[in-house]
C-alpha atoms as a printed R data frame, in Angstrom:
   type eleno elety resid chain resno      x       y       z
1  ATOM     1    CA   UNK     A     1 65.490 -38.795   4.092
2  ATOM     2    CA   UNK     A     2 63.700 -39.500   7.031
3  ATOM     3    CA   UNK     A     3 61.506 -42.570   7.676
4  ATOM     4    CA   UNK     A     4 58.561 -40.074   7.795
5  ATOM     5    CA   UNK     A     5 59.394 -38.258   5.083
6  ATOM     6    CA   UNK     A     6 59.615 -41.299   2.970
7  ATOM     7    CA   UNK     A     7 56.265 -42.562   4.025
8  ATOM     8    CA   UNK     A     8 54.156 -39.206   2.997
9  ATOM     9    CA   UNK     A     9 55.763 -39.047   0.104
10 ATOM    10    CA   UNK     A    10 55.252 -42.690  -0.737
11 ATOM    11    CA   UNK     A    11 51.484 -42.381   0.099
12 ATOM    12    CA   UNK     A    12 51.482 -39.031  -1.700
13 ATOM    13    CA   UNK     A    13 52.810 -39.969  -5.096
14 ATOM    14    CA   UNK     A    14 50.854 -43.305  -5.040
15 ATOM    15    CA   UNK     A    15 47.506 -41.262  -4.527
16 ATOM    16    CA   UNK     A    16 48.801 -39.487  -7.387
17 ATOM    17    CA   UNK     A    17 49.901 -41.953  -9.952
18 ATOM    18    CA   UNK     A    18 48.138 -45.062  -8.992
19 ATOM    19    CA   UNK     A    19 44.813 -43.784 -10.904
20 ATOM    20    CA   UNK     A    20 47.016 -43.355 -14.280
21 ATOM    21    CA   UNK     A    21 48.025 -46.683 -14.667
22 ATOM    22    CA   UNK     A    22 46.173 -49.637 -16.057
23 ATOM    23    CA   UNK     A    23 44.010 -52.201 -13.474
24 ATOM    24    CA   UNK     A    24 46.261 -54.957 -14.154
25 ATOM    25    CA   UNK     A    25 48.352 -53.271 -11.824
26 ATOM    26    CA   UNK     A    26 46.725 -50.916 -10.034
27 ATOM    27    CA   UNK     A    27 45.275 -53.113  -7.584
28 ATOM    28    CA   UNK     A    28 49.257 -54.827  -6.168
29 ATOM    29    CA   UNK     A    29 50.618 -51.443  -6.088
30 ATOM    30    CA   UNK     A    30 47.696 -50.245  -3.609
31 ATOM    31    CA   UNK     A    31 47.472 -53.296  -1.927
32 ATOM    32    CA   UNK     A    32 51.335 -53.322  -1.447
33 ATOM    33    CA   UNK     A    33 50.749 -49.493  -0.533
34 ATOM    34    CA   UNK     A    34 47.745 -50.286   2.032
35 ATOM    35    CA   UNK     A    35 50.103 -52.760   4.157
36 ATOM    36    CA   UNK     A    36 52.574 -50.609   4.387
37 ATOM    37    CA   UNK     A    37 54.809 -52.461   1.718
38 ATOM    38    CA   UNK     A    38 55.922 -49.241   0.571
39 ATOM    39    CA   UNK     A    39 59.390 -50.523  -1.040
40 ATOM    40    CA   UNK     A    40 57.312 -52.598  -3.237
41 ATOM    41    CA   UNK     A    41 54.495 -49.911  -4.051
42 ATOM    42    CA   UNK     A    42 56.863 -47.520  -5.321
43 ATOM    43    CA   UNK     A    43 58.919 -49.981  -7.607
44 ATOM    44    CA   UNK     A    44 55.746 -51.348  -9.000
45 ATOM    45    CA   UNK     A    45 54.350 -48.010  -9.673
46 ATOM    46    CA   UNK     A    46 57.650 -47.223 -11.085
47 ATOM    47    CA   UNK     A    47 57.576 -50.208 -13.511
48 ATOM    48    CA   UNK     A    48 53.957 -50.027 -14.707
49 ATOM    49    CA   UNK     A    49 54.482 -46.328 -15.358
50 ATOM    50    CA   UNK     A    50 57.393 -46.973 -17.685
51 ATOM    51    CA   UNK     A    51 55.924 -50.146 -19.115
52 ATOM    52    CA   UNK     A    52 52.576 -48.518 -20.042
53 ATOM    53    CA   UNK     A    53 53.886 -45.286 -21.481
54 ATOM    54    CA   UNK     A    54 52.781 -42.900 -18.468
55 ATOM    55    CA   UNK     A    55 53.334 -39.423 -19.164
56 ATOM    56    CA   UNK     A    56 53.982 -37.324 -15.781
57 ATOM    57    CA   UNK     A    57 55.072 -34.328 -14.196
58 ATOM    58    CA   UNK     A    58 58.691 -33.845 -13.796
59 ATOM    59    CA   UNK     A    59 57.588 -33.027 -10.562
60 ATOM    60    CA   UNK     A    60 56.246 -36.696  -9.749
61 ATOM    61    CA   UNK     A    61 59.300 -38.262 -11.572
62 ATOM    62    CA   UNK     A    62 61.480 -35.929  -9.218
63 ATOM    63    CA   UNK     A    63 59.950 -37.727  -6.399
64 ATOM    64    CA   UNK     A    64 59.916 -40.987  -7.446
65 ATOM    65    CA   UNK     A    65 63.835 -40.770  -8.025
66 ATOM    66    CA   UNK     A    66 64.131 -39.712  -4.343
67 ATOM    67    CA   UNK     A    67 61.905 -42.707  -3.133
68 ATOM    68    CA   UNK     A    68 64.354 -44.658  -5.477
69 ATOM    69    CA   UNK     A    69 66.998 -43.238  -4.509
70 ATOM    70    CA   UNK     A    70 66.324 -43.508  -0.448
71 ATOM    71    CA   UNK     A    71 65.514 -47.679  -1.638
72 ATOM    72    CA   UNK     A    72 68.975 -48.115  -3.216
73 ATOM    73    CA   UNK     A    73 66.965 -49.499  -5.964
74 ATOM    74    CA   UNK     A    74 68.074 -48.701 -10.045
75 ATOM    75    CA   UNK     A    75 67.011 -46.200 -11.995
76 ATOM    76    CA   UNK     A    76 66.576 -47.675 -15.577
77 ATOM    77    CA   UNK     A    77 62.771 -47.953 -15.254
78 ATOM    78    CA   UNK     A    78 62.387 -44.455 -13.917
79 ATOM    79    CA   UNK     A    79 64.669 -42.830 -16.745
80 ATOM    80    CA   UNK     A    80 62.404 -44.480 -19.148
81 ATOM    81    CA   UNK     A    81 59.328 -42.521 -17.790
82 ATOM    82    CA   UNK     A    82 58.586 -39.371 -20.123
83 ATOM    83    CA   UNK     A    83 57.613 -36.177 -18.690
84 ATOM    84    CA   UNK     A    84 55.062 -33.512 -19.783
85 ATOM    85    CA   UNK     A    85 56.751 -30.455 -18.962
């Protein structure tokens, strides 16, 4: 993946997901997001969305294993994520 590529679909699923979990986390993720902490964005999004019971596309869960994927970071949050479709 491209650097680019990594950082529109970073800000892309955040603006997506970020409103469907909780405020006690919502504000780190976009704050991480905002300064460009991206690595840190996603895996918080990642863990508040498994931790809270998010259901999401399996669209958006397709993209957040490629921004997982392109951070070497694990999976075991993200398989833990249900999907609506």
């Amino acid at each position: 993946m491209e650097v680019i590529d990594y950082y529109l679909l970073s800000r892309r699923i955040i603006d997506q997901l970020a409103p469907k979990i909780s405020p006690n986390h919502r504000p780190f993720v976009r704050e991480a997001a905002g300064a460009g902490a991206w690595d840190l964005a996603i895996t918080d999004l990642v863990g508040a969305l498994s931790e809270e019971d998010v259901v999401i596309t399996t669209a958006e869960k397709d993209a957040l294993r490629e921004l997982m994927e392109h951070l070497r970071k694990p999976l075991t949050y993200l398989e833990q994520i249900r999907t609506s479709d």
